[in-house]
C-alpha positions as YAML, in Angstrom:
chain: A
units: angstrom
residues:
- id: 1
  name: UNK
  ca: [-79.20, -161.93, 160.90]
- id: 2
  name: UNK
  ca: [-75.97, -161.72, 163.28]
- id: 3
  name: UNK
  ca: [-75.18, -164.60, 165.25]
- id: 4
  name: UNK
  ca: [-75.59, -165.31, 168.66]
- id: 5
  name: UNK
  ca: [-72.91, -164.86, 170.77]
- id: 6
  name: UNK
  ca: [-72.70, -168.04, 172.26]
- id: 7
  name: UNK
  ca: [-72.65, -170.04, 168.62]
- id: 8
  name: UNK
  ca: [-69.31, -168.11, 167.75]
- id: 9
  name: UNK
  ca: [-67.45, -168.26, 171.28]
- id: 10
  name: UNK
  ca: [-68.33, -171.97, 170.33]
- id: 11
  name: UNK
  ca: [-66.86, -172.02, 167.27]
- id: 12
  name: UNK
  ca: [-63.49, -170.57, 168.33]
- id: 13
  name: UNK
  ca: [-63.42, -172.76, 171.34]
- id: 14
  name: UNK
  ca: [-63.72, -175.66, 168.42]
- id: 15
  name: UNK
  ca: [-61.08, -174.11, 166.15]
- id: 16
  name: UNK
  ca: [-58.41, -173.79, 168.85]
- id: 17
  name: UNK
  ca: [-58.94, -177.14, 170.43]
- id: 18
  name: UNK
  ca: [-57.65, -178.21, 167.48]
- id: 19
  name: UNK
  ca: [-53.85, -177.88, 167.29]
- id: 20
  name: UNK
  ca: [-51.10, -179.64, 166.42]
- id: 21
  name: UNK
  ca: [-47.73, -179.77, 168.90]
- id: 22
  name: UNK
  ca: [-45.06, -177.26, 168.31]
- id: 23
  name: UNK
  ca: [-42.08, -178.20, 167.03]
- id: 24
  name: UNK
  ca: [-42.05, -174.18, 165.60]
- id: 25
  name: UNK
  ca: [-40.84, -171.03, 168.15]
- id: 26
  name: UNK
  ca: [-41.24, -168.29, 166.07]
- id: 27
  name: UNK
  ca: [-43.57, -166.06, 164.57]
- id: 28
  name: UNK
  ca: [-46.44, -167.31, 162.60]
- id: 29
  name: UNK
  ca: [-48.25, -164.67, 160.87]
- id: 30
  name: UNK
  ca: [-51.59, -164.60, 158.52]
- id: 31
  name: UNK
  ca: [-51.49, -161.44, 156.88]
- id: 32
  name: UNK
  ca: [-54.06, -159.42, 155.43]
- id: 33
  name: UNK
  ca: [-57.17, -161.31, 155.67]
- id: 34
  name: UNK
  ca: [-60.33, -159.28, 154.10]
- id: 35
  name: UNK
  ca: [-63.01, -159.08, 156.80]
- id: 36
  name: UNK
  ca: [-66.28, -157.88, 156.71]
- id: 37
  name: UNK
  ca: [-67.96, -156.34, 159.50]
- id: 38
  name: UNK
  ca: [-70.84, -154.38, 160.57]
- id: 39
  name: UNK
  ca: [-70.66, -150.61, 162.49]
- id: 40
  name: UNK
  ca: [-72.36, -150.87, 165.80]
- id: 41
  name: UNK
  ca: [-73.28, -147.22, 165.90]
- id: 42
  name: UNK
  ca: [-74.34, -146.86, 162.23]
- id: 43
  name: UNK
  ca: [-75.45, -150.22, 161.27]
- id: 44
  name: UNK
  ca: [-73.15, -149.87, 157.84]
- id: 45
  name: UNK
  ca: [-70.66, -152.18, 156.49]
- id: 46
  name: UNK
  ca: [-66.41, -152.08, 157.58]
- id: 47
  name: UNK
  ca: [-64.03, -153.64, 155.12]
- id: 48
  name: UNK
  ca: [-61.09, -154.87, 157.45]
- id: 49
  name: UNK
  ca: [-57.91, -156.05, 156.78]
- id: 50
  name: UNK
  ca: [-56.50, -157.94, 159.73]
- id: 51
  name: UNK
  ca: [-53.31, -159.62, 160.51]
- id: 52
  name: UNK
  ca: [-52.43, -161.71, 163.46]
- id: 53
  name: UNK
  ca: [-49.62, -163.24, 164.45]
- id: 54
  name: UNK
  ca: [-48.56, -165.44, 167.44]
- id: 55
  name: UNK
  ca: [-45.50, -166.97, 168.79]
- id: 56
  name: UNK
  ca: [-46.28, -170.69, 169.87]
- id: 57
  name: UNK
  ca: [-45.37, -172.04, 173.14]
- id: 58
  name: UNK
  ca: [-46.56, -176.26, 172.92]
- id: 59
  name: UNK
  ca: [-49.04, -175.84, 170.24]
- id: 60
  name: UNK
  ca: [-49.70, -174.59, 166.87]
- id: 61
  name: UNK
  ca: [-53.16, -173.67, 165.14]
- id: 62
  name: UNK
  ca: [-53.86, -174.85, 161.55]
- id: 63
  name: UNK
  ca: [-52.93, -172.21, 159.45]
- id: 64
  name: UNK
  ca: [-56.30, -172.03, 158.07]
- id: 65
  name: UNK
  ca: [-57.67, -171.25, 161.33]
- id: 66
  name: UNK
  ca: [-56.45, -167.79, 161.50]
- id: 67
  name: UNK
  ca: [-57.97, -166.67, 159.14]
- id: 68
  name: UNK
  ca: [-61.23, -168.40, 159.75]
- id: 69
  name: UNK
  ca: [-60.63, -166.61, 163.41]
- id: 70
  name: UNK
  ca: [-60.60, -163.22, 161.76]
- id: 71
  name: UNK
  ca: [-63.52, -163.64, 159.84]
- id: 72
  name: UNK
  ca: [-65.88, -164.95, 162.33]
- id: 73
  name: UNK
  ca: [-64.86, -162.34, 164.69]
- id: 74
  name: UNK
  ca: [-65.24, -159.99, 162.29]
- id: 75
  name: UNK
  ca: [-68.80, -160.74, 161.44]
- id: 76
  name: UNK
  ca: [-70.28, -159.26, 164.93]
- id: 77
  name: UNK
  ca: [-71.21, -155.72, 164.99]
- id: 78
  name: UNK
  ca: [-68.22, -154.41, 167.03]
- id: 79
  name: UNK
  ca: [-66.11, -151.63, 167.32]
- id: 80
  name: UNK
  ca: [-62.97, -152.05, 165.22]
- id: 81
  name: UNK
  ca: [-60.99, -151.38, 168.69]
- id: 82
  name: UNK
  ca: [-62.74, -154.22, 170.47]
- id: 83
  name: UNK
  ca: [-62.38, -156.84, 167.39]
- id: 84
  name: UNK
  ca: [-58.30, -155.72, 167.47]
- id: 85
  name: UNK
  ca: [-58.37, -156.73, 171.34]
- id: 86
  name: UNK
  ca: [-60.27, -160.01, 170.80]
- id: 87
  name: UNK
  ca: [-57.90, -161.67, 167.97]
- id: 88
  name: UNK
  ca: [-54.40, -160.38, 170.44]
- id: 89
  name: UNK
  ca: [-56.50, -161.93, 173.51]
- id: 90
  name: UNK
  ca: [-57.83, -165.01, 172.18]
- id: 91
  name: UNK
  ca: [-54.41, -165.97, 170.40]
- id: 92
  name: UNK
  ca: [-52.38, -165.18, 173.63]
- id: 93
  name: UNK
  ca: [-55.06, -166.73, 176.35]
- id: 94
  name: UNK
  ca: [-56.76, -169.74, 174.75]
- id: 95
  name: UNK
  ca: [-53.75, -170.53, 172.51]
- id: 96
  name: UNK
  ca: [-51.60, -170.28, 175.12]
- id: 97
  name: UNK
  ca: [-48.85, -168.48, 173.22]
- id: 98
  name: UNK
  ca: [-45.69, -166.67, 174.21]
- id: 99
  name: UNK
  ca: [-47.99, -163.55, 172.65]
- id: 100
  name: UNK
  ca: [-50.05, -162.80, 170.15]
- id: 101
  name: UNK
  ca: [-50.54, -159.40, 167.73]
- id: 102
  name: UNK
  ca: [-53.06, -158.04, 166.02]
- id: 103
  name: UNK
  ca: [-53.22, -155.22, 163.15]
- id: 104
  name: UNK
  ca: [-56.29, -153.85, 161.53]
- id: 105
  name: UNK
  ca: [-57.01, -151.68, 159.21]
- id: 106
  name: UNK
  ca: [-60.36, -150.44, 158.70]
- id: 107
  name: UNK
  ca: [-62.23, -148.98, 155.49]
- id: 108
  name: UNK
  ca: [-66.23, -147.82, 157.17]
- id: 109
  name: UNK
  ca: [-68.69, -146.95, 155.08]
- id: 110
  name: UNK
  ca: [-70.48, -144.56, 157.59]
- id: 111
  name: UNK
  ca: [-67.18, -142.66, 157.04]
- id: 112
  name: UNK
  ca: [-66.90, -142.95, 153.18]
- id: 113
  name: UNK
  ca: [-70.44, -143.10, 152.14]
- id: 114
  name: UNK
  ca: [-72.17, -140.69, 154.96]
- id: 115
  name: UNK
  ca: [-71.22, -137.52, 156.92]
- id: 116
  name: UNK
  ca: [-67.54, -136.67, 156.23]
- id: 117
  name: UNK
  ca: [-67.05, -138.30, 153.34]
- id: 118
  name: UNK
  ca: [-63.93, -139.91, 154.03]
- id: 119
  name: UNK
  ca: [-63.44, -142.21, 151.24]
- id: 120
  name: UNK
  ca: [-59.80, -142.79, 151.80]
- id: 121
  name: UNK
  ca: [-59.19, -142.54, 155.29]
- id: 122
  name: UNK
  ca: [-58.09, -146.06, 156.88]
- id: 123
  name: UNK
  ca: [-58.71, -146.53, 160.88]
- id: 124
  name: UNK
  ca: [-55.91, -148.64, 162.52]
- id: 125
  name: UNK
  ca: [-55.71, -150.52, 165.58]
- id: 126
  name: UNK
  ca: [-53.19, -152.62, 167.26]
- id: 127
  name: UNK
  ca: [-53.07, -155.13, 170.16]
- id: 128
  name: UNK
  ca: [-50.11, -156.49, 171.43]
- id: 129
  name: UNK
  ca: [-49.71, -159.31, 174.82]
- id: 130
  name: UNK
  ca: [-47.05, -161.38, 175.79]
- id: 131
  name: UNK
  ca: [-43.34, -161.34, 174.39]
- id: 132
  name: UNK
  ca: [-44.94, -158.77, 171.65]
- id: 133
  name: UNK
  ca: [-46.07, -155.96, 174.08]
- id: 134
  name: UNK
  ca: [-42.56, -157.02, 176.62]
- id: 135
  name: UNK
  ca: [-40.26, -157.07, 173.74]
- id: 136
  name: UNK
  ca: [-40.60, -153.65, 171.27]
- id: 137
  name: UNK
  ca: [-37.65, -155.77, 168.86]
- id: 138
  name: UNK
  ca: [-40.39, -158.95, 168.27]
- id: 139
  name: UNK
  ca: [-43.03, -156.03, 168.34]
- id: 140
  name: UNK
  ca: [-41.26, -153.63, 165.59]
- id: 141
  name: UNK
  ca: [-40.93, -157.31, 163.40]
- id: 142
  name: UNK
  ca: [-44.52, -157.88, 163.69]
- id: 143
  name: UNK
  ca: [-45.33, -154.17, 162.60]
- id: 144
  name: UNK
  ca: [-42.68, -154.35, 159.91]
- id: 145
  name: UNK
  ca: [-44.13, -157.48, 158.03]
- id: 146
  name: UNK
  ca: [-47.58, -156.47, 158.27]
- id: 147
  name: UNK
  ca: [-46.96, -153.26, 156.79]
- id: 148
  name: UNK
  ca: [-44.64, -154.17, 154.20]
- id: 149
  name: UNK
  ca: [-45.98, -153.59, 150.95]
- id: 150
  name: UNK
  ca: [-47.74, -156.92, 149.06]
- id: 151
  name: UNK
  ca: [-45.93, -159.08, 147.20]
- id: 152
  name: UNK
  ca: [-47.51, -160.85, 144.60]
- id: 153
  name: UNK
  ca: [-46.97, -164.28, 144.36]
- id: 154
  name: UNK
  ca: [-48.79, -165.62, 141.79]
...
């Protein structure tokens, strides 16, 4: 059963009133988190994998917390485009960040496993405010990590 609107605008208003002061001025990214999310139209699961980023002004998030922000977004059934728009807003509004990014890229099921048949085909959204959507340099940096192919570190 989804949950109420209300319970998860609460839950982000907890996670970003707790920050830490910024002694950091540059880009802080969490890259590729796996999402899962339900199509609005079809009622079928969306595999996402988001990244975020945002470029602190007096306050930084835990770094934990940016994922957890992607997830619980994520969880709503919502169009991909309007999830994309949340993360950029929330991280440039209530963080109150030089800017924010966000990058998604979306596997749906009522693509791959109904209809067309698309099994490979990736949607992608992005949502840039602040020094990201002002600046196309910090905006090109932002699209240049998150696309970068994985590294693996372990």
């Amino acid at each position: 059963m989804a949950r109420p609107r209300k319970a998860i605008d609460k839950e982000i208003s907890e996670m970003l009133a707790r920050t830490f002061p910024a002694r950091y001025d540059e880009m802080v990214i969490s890259k590729q988190n796996v999402a899962f999310g339900l199509c609005p139209h079809h009622l079928l699961p969306v595999v996402y994998r988001i990244s975020v980023a945002y470029i602190p002004r007096e306050k930084v998030l835990g770094i934990s917390k940016l994922s957890r922000l992607c997830t619980v977004l994520a969880r709503r059934p919502m169009l991909q485009e309007d999830l994309t728009h949340d993360l950029s807003r929330i991280l440039h509004e209530q963080l109150e960040s030089r800017g924010a990014a966000a990058y998604i890229e979306g596997l749906h099921l009522c693509m791959a496993a109904r209809g067309i048949g698309a099994h490979e085909a990736r949607v992608v959204t992005s949502a840039v405010r602040g020094v990201f959507r002002d600046n196309a340099p910090t905006r090109q940096e932002f699209l240049d990590l998150v696309t970068a192919p994985a590294i693996t570190l372990v």
